[in-house]
Each structure stands twice: as C-alpha cells, then as structure tokens.
SERO-4910 file (N, C-alpha, C, O; in steps of 0.05 Angstrom, whole numbers):
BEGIN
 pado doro    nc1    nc2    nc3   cac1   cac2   cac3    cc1    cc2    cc3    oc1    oc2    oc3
  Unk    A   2347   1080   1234   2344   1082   1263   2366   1065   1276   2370   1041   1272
  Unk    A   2380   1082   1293   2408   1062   1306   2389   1052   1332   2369   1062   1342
  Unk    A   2401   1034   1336   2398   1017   1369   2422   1026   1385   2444   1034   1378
  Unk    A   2411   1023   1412   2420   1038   1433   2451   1025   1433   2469   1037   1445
  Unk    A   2455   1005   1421   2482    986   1420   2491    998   1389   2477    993   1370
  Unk    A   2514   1013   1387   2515   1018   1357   2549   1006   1350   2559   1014   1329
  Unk    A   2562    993   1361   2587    989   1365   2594    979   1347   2574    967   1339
  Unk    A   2616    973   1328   2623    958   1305   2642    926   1316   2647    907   1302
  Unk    A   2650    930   1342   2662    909   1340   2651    886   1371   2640    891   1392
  Unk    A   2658    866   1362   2639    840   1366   2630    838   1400   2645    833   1419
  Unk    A   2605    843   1401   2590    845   1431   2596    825   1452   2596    827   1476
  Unk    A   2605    796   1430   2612    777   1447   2637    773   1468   2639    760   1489
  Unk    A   2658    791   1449   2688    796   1466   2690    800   1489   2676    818   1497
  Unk    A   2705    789   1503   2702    800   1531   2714    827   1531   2731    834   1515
  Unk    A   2705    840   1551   2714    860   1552   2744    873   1577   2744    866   1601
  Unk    A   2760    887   1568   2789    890   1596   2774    903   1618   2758    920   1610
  Unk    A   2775    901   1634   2768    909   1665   2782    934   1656   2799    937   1640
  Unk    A   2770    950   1672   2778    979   1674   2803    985   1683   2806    974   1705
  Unk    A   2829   1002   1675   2846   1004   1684   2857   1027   1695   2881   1028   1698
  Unk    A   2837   1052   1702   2836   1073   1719   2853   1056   1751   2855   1033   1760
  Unk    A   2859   1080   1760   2868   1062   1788   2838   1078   1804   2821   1091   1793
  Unk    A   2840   1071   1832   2822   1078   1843   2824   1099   1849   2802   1110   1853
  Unk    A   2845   1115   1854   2838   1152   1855   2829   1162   1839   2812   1177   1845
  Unk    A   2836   1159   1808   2820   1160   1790   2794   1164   1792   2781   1185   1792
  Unk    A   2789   1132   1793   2757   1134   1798   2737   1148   1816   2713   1149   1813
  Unk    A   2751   1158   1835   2750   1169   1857   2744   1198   1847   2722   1209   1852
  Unk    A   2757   1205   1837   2761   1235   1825   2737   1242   1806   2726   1264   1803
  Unk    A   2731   1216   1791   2710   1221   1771   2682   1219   1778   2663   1229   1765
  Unk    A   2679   1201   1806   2658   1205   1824   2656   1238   1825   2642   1256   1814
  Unk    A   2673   1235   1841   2670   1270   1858   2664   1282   1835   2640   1283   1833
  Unk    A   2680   1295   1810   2668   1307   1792   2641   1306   1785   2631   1328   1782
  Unk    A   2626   1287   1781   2600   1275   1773   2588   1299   1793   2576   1320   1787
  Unk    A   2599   1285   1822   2581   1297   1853   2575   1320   1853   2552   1324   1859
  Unk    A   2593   1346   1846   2598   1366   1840   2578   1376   1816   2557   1388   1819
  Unk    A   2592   1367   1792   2563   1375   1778   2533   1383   1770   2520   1398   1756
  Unk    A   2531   1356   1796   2506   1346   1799   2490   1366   1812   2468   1376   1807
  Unk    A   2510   1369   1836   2504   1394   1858   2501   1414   1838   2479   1424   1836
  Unk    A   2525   1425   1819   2524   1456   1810   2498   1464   1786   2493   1486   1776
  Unk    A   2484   1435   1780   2470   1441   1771   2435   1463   1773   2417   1460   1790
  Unk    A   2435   1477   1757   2416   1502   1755   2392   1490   1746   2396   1472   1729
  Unk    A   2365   1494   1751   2346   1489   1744   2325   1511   1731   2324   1535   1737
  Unk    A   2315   1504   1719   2292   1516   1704   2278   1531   1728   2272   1517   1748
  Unk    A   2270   1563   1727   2252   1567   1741   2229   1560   1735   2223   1549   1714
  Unk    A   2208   1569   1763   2180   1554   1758   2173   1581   1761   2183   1598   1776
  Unk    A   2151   1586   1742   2133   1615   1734   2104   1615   1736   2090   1601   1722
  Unk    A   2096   1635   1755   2075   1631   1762   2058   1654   1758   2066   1672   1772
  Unk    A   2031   1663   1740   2023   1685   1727   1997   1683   1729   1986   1661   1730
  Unk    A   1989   1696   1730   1952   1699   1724   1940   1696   1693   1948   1713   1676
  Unk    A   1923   1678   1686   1925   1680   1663   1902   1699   1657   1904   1711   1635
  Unk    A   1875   1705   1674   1861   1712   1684   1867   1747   1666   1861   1760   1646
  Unk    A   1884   1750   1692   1896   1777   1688   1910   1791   1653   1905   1812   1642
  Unk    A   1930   1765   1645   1940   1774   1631   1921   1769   1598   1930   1782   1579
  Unk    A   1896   1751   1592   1881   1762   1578   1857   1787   1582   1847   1798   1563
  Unk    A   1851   1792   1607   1845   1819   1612   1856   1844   1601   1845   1864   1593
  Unk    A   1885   1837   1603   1902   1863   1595   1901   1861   1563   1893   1880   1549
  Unk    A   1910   1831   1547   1909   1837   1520   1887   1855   1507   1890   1874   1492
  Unk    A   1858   1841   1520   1836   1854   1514   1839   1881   1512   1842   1893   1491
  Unk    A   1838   1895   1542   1835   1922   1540   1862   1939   1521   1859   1961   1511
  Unk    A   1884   1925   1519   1898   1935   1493   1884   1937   1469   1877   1959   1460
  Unk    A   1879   1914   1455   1864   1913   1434   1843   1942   1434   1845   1962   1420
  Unk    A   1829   1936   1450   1803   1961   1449   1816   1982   1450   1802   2001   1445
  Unk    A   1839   1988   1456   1850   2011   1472   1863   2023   1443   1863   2046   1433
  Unk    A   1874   1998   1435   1892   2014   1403   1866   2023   1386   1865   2045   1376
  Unk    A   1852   2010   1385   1823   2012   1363   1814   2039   1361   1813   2054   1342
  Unk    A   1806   2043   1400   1796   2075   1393   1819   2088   1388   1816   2100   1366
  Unk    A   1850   2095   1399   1867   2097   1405   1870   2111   1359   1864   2131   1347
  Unk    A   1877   2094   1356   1881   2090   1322   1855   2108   1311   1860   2130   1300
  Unk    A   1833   2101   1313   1811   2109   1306   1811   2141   1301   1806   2154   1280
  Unk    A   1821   2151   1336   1814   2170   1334   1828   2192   1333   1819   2214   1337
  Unk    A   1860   2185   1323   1883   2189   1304   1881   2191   1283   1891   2212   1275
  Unk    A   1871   2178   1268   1862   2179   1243   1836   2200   1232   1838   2217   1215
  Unk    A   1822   2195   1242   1796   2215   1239   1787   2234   1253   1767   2246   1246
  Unk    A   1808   2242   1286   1794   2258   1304   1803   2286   1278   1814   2285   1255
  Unk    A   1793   2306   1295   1799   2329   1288   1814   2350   1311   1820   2340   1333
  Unk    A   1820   2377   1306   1831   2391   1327   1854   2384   1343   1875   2376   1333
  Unk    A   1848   2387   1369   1867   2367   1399   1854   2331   1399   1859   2317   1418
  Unk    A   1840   2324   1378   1826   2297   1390   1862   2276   1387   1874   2261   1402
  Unk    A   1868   2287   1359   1889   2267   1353   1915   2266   1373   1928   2246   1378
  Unk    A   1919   2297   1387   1943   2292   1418   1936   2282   1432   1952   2267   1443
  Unk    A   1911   2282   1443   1900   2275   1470   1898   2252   1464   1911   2238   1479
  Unk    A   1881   2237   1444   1890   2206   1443   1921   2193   1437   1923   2168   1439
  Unk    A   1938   2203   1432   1956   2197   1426   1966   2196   1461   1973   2175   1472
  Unk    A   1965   2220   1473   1978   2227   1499   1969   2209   1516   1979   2202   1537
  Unk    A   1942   2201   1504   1928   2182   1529   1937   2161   1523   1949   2151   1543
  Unk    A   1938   2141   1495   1950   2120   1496   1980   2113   1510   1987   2093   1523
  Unk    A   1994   2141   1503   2024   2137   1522   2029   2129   1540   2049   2115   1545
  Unk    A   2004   2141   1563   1994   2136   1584   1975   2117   1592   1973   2117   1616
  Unk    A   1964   2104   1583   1952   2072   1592   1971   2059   1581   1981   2042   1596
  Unk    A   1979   2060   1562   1991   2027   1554   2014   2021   1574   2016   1997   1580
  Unk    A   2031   2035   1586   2041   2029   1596   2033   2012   1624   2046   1993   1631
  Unk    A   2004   2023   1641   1986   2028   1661   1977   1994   1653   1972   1973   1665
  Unk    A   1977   1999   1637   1948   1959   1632   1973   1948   1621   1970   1923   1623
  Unk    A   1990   1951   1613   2015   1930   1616   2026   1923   1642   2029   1900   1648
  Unk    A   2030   1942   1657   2040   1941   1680   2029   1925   1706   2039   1915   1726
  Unk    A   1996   1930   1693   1981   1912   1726   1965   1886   1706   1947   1876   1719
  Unk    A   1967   1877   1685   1955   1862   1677   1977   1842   1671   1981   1820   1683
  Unk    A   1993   1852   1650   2013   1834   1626   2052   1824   1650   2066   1804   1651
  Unk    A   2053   1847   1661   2075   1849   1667   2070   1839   1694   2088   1853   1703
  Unk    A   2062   1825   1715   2068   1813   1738   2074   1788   1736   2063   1775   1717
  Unk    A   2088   1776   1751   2105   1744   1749   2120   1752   1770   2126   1773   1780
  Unk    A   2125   1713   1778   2139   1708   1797   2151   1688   1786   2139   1671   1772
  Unk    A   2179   1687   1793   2189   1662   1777   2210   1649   1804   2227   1663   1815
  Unk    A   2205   1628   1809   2218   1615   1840   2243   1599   1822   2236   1590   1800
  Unk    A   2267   1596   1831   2288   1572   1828   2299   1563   1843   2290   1558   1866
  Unk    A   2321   1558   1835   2333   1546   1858   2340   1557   1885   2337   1548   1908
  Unk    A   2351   1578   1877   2371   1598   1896   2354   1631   1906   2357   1649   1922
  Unk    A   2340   1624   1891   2315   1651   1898   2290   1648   1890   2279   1629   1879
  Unk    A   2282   1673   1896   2251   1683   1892   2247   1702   1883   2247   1722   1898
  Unk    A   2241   1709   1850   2253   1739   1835   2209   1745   1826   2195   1731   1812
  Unk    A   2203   1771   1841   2174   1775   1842   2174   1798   1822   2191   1814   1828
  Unk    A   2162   1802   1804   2158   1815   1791   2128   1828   1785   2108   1815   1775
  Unk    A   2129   1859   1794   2104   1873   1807   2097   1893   1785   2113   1891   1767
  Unk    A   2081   1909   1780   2070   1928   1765   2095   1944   1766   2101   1948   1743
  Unk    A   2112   1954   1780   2129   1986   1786   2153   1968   1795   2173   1979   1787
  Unk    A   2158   1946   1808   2184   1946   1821   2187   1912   1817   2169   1896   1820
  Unk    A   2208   1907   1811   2217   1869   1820   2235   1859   1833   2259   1858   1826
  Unk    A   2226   1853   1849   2241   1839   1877   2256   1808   1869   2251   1787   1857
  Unk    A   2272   1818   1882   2290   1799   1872   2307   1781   1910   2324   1792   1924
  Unk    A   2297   1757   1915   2298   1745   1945   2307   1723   1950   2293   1704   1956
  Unk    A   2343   1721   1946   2344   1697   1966   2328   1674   1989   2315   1678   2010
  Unk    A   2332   1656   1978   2316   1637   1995   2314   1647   2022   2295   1655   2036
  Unk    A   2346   1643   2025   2346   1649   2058   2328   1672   2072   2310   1669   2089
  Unk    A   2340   1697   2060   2314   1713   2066   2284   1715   2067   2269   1734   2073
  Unk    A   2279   1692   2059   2249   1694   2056   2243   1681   2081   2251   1658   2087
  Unk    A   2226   1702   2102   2215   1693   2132   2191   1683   2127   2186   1670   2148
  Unk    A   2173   1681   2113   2147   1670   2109   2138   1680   2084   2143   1702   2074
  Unk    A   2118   1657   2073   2100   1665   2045   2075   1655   2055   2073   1635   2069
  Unk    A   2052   1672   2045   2026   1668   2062   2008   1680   2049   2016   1701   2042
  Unk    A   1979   1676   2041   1959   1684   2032   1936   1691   2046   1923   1671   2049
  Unk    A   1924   1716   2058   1904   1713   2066   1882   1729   2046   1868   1714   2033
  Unk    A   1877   1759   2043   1861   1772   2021   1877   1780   1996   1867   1788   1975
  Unk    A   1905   1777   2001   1923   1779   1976   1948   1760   1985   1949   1749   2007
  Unk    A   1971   1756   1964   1985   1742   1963   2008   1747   1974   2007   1770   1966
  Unk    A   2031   1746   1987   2054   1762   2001   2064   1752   2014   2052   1739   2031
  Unk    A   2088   1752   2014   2119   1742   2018   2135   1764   2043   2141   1787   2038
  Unk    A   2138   1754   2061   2158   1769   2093   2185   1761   2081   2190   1737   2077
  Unk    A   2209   1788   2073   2229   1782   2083   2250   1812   2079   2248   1832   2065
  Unk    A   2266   1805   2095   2283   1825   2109   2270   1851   2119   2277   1875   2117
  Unk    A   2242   1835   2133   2233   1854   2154   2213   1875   2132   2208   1899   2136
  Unk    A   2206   1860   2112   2181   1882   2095   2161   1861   2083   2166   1837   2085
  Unk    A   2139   1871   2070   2125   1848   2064   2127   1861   2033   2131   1885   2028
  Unk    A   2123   1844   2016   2122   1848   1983   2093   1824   1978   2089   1801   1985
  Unk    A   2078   1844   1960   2057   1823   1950   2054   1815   1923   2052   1832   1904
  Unk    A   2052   1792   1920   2058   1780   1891   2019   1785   1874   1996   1777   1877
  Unk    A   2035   1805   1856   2006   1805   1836   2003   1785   1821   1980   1784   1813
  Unk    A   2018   1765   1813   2017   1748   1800   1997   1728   1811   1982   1717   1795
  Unk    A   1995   1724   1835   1987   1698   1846   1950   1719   1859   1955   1729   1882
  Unk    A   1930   1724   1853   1912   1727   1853   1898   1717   1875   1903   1693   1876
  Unk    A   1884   1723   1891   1868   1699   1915   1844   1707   1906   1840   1731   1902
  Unk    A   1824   1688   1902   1799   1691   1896   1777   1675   1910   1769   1652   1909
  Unk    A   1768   1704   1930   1750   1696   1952   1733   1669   1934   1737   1646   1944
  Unk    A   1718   1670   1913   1703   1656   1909   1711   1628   1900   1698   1607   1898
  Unk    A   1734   1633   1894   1741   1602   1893   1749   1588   1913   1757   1565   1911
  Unk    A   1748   1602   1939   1762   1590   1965   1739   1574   1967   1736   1549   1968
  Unk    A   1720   1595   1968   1681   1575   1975   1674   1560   1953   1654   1545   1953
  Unk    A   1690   1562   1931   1674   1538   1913   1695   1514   1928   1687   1490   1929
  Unk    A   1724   1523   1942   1738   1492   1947   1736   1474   1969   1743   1451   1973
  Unk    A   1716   1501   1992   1706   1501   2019   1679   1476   2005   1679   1454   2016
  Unk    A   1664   1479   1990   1638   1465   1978   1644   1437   1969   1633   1416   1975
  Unk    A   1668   1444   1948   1671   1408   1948   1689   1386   1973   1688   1362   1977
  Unk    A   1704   1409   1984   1710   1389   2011   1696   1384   2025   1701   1362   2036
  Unk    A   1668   1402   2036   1654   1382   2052   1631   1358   2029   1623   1335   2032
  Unk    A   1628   1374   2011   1610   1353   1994   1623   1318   1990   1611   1297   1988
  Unk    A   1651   1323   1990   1664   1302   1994   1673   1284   2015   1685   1263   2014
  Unk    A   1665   1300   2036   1677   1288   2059   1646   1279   2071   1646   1270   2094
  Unk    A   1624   1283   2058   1590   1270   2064   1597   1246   2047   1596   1223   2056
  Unk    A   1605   1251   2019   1602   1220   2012   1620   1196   2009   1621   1177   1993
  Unk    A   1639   1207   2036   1659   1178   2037   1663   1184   2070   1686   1189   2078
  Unk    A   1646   1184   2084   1644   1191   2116   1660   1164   2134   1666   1165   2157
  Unk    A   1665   1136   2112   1683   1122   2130   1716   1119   2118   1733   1100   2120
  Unk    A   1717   1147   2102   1745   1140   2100   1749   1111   2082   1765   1094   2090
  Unk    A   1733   1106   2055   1742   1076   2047   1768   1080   2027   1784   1062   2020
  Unk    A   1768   1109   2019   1789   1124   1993   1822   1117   2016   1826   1120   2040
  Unk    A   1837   1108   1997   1863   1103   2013   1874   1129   2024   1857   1147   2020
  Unk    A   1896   1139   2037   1893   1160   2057   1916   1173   2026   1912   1196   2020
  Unk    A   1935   1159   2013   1948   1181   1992   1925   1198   1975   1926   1223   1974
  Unk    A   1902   1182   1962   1885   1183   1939   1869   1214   1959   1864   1236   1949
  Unk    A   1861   1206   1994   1848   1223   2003   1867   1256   1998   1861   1279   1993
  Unk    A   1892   1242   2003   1907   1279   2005   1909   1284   1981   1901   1307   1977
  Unk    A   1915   1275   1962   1915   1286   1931   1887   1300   1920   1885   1323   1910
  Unk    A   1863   1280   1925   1842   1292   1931   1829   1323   1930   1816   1338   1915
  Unk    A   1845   1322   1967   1836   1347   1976   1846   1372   1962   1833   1392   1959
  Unk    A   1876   1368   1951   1900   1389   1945   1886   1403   1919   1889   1426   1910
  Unk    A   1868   1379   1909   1868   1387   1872   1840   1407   1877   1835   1425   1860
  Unk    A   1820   1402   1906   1796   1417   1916   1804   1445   1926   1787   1462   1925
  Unk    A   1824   1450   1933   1839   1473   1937   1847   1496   1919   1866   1494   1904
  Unk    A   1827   1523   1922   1837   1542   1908   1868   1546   1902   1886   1541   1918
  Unk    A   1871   1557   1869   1897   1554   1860   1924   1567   1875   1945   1557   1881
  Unk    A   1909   1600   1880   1929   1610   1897   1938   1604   1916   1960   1611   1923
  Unk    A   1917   1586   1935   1927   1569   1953   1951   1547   1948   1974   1546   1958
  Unk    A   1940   1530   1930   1966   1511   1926   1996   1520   1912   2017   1508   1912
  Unk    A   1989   1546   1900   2021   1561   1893   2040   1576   1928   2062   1578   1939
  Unk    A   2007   1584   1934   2024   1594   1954   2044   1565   1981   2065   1567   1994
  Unk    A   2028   1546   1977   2040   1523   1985   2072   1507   1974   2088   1493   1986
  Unk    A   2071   1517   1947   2090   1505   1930   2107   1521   1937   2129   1510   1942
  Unk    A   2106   1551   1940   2136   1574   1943   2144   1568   1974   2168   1569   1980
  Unk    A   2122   1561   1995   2141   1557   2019   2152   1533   2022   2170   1528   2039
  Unk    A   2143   1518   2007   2152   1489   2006   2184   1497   1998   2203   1492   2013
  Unk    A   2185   1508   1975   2215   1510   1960   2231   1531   1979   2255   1534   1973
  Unk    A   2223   1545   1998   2233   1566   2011   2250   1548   2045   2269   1555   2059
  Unk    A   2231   1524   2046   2238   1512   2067   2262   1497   2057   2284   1499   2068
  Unk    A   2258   1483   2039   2280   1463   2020   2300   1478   2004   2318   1465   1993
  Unk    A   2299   1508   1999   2331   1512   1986   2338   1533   2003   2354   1549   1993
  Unk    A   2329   1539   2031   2344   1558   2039   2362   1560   2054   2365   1581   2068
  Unk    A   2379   1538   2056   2407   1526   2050   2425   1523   2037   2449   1519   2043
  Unk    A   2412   1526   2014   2442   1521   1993   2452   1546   1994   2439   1566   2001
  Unk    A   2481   1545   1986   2502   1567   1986   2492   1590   1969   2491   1613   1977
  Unk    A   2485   1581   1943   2476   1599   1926   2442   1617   1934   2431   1636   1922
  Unk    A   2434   1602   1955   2407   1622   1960   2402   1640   1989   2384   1645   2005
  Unk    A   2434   1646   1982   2443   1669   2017   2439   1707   2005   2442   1713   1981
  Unk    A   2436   1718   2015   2440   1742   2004   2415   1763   2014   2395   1750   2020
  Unk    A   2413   1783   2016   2395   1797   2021   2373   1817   2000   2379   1833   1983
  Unk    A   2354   1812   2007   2332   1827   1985   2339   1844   1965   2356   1860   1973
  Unk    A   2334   1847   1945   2338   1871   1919   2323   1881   1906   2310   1867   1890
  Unk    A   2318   1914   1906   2289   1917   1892   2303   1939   1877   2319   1957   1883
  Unk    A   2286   1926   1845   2287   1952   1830   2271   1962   1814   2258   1948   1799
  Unk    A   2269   1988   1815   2241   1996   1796   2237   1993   1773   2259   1992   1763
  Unk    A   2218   1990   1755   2219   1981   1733   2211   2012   1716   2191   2015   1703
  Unk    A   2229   2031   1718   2230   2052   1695   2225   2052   1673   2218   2073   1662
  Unk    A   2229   2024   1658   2213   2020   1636   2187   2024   1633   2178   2027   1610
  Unk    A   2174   2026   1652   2138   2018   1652   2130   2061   1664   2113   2077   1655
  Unk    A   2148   2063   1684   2149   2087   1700   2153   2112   1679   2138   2132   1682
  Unk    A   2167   2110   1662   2185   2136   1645   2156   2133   1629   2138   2149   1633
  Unk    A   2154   2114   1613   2131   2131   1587   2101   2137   1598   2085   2151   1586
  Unk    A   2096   2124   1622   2069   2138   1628   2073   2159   1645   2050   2162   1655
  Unk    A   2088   2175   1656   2101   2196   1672   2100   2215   1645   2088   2237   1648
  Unk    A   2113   2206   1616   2111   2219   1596   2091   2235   1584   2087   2259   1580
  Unk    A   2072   2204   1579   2042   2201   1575   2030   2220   1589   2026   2239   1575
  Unk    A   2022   2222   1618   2014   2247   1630   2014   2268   1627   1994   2283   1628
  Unk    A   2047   2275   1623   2061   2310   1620   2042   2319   1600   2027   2338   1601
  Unk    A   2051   2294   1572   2037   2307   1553   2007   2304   1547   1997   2314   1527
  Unk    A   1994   2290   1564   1968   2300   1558   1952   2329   1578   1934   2345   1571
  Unk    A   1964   2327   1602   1967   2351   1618   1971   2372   1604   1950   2385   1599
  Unk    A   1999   2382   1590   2006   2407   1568   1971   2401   1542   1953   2418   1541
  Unk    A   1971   2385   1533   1949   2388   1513   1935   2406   1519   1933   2429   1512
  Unk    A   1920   2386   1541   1894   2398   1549   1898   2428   1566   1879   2441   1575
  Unk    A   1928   2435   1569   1926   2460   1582   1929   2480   1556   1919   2503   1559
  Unk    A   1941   2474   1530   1946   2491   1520   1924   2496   1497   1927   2514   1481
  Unk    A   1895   2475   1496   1880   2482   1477   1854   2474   1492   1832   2476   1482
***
C-alpha cells in the first residue's frame, strides 16, 4: 500500500519556488477554467420501476403461452401465436420496458412508447404534473411515461403532512429538518417533477442547452408490431 507521499527524494529539502512566469500561470488557470466549464455530466434517469416489472412479467407469461402453444398447438394455433407474439412484444415493451427520461446537462431527451423527444433546456417553457406528467416546449406539450403520478400516493402524502403538522403544532423541528421532512412526505412524481424544473431553470443558459425540440419515432418498436398485425390479420383471413 503506497502513501499519498510516494517520492524518493528527501521531504525535508526545501523545495525551488516555481519558475513559470505569471502568464504562464495565468494560462494554466484559464485552462483548468475551461475544462471545468466543458465538463459533461452523467445524465440523471428517471423510470418507473412499477411499470417496468409489470412489463417483465407479462413477457414472461406472454413467451410461456406464446412457446407453449408453438410447440403443441395444432392447425393455424402455431401462426396465430407466433403472429400474436410479434405483435405484443413489441406493444408491452413499448409502454412498460421502453419509457425513460434521462435529464443532463444541456437537455431533456424523453423517451415515450412510439416517439423520443429530445429538448434543449432552453426550450423547455414549463414541466408540471397534474393527472399525468408533461413538459411545455416549443409550443406542444409531450408527456413523460416514465414519471407516473399516482392519485393515491398524493393522499397517502396529503395524510402524513397533516398527521405531522398535528404533532409538532409549535414548530419545535428546526425549519431545514421541517423542509426535508415535508419533501421526503411528497409523492415521488411530485419530487421528480420538481427536480426537472429545478435543472430546467439552472441550465437553460448554458451555450450547449440552446436549440429547438427533436422528435423521432421509434420504428424500432413501430415496424415489428405493424408486422405482427399484417400477419396475424392474413392468418386469420386465410384459414
């Protein structure tokens, strides 16, 4: 194990004063400054988890009969399940497995069942939750499946804020401990939806988060259950 001091020659020596001149140093600031600025951050990803073991599930069951009845149907059983699987898996991937929102620095990239939006800070005019989750910008609204609002957890967070606010009625909890408190009593989609306008207010300034909305469909998910259909449509028309 080295120590943070690993030098071979004697700690005691004095050491020469630096002999950069000061533009130099000057220069190596600024570089630092620069960096510091150009640096990129990890997006933050925000998903249902809710949702996306829902979807594993109904996969699972879905291949089971799916397989099952491939193997042992008889007649049209083995196209039509086959044609049908073509056609859900794509369907319960798409609204279960496949929604995300991932926020960074410079945008807001939403990722929906059929289409992912892709949003400059700047553009973003408001993010707001009332019976679903959804984001205003360049004059359209997009709603994030990822972020779920769940009437019932609003009233389980409505229940412990006032239950809490009966048993400390003089305020003795310090006023930080009180707002942390409340935030953690607050349904989830609520406090995500708080965290994206938060980051929407604070980077939609920087240079890198100018630009106007981008949507594109996700044909991946579109083409094989469009497939899926045709061909269980032709099956069932032709037997």
């Amino acid at each position: 194990m080295t120590s943070p001091d690993d030098s071979s020659h004697d700690s005691s020596a004095p050491r020469e004063p630096d002999q950069g001149t000061a533009g130099q140093r000057g220069q190596g600031a600024a570089d630092q400054g620069t960096a510091h600025e150009g640096t990129e951050y990890a997006d933050r990803v925000y998903r249902s988890v809710g949702g996306i073991v829902g979807g594993v599930l109904l996969l699972a069951i879905g291949a089971w009969l799916g397989i099952d009845a491939v193997i042992r149907g008889e007649g049209r059983t083995p196209w039509v399940a086959l044609a049908g699987l073509l056609l859900a898996v794509p369907l319960v991937v798409a609204f279960t497995v496949r929604p995300a929102v991932y926020a960074g620095a410079d945008r807001l990239r939403v990722r929906n069942p059929f289409r992912t939006i892709t949003l400059p800070w700047a553009s973003v005019e408001a993010v707001r939750a009332g019976y679903s989750s959804e984001v205003l910008a360049g004059g359209a609204k997009y709603q994030l499946w990822a972020v779920p609002v769940s009437l019932r957890q609003r009233k389980r967070a409505t229940r412990r804020q006032a239950r809490a606010a009966t048993e400390d009625p003089f305020r003795r909890t310090s006023v930080q401990a009180a707002v942390d408190a409340d935030d953690e009593r607050r349904a989830q989609a609520d406090r995500t939806i708080d965290e994206l306008r938060s980051l929407a207010e604070t980077n939609a300034t920087r240079e890198g988060a100018q630009g106007a909305p981008e949507v594109r469909w996700a044909f991946e998910v579109i083409a094989p259950a469009v497939a899926g259909a045709v061909l269980l449509v032709v099956v069932l028309a032709l037997t």
